[in-house]
N, C-alpha and C positions, 0 to 999 in steps of 0.2 A: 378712226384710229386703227390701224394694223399694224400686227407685232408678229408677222410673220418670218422674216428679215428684221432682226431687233436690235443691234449697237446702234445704228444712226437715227434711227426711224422711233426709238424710244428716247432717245436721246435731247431727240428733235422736238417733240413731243413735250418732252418737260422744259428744255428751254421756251417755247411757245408758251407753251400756260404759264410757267414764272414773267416772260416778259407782257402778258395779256393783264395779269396783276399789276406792275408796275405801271404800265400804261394805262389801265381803264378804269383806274382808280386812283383818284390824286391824294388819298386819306393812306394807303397802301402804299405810293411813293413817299408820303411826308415817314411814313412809320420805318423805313430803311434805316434811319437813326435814331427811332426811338430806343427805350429801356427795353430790355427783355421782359421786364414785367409787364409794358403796357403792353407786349404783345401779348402774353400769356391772358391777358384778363379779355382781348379784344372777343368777340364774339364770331364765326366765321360765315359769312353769306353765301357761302358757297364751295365747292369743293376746290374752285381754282383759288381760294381768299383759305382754305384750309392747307391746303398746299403750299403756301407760301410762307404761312405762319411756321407751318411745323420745320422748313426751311429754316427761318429766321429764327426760330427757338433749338435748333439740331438737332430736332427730331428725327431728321429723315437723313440717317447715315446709309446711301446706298450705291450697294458693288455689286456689278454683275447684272444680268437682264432680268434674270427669276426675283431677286431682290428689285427692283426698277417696277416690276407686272403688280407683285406683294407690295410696295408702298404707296402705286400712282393707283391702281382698281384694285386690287382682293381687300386692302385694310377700309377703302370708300365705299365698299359696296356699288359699285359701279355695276349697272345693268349690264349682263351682256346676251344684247341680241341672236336672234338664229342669222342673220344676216352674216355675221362673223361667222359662226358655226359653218353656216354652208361655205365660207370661203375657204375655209381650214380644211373641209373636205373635199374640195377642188385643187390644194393646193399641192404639189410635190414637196416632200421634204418639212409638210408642217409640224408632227412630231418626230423631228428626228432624220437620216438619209433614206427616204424611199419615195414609193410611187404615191401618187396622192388618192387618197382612203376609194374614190368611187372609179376610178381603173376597174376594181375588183369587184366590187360593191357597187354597182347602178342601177339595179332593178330588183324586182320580188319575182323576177321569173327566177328560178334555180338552174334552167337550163340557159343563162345568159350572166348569171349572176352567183360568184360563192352564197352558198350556205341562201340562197334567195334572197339577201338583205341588200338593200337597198339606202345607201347614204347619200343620194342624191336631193333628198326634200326630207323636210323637216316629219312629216306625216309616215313616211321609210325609217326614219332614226327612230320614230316612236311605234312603228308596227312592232320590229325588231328583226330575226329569219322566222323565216315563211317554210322552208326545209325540215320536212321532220329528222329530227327534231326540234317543233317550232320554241322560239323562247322569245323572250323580250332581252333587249341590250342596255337600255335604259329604264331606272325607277327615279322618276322626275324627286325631288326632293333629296336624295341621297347617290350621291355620287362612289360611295366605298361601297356599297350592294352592285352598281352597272358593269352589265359585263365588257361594255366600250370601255370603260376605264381600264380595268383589269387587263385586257386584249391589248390596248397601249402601253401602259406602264407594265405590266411583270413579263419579266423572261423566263421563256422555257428552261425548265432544267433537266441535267445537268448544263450550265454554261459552255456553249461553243457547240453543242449536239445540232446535227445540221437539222435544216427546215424540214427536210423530208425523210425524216427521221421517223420511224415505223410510231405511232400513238398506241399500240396493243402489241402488246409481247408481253413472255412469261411474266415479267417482273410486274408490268405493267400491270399485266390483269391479276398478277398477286395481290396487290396493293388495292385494288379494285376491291376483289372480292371481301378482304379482310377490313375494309370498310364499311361492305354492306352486309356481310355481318353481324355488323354488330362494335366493329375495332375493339375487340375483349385481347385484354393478356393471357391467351392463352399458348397452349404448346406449337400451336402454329403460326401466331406470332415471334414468336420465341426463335423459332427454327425456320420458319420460311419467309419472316415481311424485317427481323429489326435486321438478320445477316444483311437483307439484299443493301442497307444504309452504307456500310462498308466495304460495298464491292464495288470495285472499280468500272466494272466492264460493266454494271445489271443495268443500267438505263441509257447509256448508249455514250456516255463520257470517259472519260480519261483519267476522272480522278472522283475518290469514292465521297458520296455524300455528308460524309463525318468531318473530311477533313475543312471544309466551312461550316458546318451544324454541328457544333459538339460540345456546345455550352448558352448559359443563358445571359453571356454576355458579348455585347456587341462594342469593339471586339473581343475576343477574335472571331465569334462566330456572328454571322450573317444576320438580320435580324432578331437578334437573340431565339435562336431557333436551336435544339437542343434535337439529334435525333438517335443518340449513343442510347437510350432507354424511353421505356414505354413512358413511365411518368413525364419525360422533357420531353416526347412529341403530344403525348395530351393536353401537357403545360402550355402550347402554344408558343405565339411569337409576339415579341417584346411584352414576358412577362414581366423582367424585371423592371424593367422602367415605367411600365403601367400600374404595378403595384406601388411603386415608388411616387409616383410623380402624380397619378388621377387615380390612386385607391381602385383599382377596377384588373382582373385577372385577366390573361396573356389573352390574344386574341387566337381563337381554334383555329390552330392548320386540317383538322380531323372531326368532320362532321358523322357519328356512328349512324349506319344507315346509309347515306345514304355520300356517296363519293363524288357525283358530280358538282355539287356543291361544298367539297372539300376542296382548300385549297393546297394540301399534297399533294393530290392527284390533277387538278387542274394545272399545278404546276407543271408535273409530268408529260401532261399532254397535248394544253395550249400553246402557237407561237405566239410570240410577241408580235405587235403590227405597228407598222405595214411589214411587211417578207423583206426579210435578208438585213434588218436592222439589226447594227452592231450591239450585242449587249451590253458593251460598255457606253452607250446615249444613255444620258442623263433619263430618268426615267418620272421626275416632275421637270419635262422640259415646259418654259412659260406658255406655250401656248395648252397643252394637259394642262396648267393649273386654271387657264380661264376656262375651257371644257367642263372641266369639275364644277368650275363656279357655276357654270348656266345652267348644268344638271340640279347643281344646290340649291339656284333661284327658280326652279320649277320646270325646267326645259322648256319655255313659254315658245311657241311658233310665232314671232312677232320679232 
């Protein structure tokens, strides 16, 4: 199953498995006209006999490919092999318009290879870069810690700042250092890290920080990310709905100590990938969400 190319191919997909039910099962075809209750009671043998049912009960209202990935594998726990993995990174345009992930990335030489990382083999995904600064890209079990994930889904900010856009200037190493630090409210916070939120021109945009961060609520502001005062960037992102909804406080944009690991400053200075991706791609495109899943099922090399 490949959902790299996804309207017809998913499409296709689930007509298959609904007509493999119908046909390979003549208890499955008598039940087209049973009661909804004797569906609801049947017991399912299978994901393609669970699939059908949930059809048949209407359970499964789905629009769109992201919805299509989420109802047919992420809600079944479908295994997803590195076999898939390695296709997606062979492929152009798997998350989103660009070159495909190992163009750039094929080896752990550095002098062949960005950053020495190597997405070519499964054993490369799991070294990480090789480049000092060496790190790993994935943490098998947890897909919201991989810095693969992150590197795909979040865009550089400010929006629309070109690719090669300086990653250290004034403003930049402001921010830098008032993170490691300490990120204390002090007086040079006050006057030299909350102005630069507001200025237009300090990280390489057109429009100043506030005017998407300026409250904790989404909308108008952007992940409910707050950055008009020191309490609403400490506060994090999507405080209010995490307090609301899972009892559990905002997630840290602002690690004190220690910036590289902040995701203000990551923001500031990572691109999005692959290079020259519109910010406006969808940024859980279906095939990032099965990504995620295989990192969540352990990144198994199998």
């Amino acid at each position: 199953m490949f959902l790299i190319k996804f309207s017809r191919p998913i499409r296709a997909f689930a007509l298959a498995a609904v007509t493999l039910s119908l046909v390979a099962g003549p208890a499955l075809a008598q039940d087209k006209k049973a009661p909804e209750k004797k569906a609801a009671e049947e017991i399912p043998a299978s994901v393609t006999h669970q699939m059908y049912l949930d059809m048949k009960l209407g359970n499964l209202d789905i629009h769109g490919d992201n919805a299509v990935v989420e109802a047919l594998v992420l809600q079944r726990d479908i295994p997803i092999t590195y076999e898939y993995i390695s296709t997606l990174m062979r492929t152009p345009n798997a998350f989103g318009n660009g070159p495909a992930c190992i163009v750039c990335h094929g080896s752990n030489d550095p002098t062949k290879s960005y950053r020495g990382l190597d997405l070519s083999s499964c054993e490369g995904i799991l070294r990480g870069a090789t480049e000092n600064p060496t790190r790993p890209i994935i943490v098998p079990g947890n897909p919201d810690g991989s810095l693969l994930i992150r590197m795909i889904r979040n865009n550089r900010m400010p929006l629309g700042v070109p690719f090669f856009h300086p990653v250290s200037s004034e403003a930049i190493d402001t921010i830098k250092k008032w993170i490691d630090d300490g990120a204390k409210d002090d007086e040079f916070f006050q006057k030299s890290v909350l102005t630069l939120f507001s200025n237009p021109e300090a990280f390489g945009g057109s429009a100043p920080c506030v005017e998407c961060h300026k409250s904790h609520r989404d909308p108008p502001s952007f992940n409910e990310v707050n950055l008009t005062s020191y309490e609403g960037i400490m506060k994090g992102a999507w405080s209010k709905t995490r307090g609301k909804e899972l009892n559990k406080p905002g997630i840290p944009i602002v690690v004190p100590y220690d910036s590289v690991n902040s995701p203000l400053y990551q923001r500031l200075t990572m691109n999005r990938m692959p290079p020259g991706i519109d910010p406006g791609e969808d940024i859980n495109h279906s095939n990032t969400l099965l990504l995620r899943r295989w990192i969540e099922q352990g990144a198994w090399c199998k």
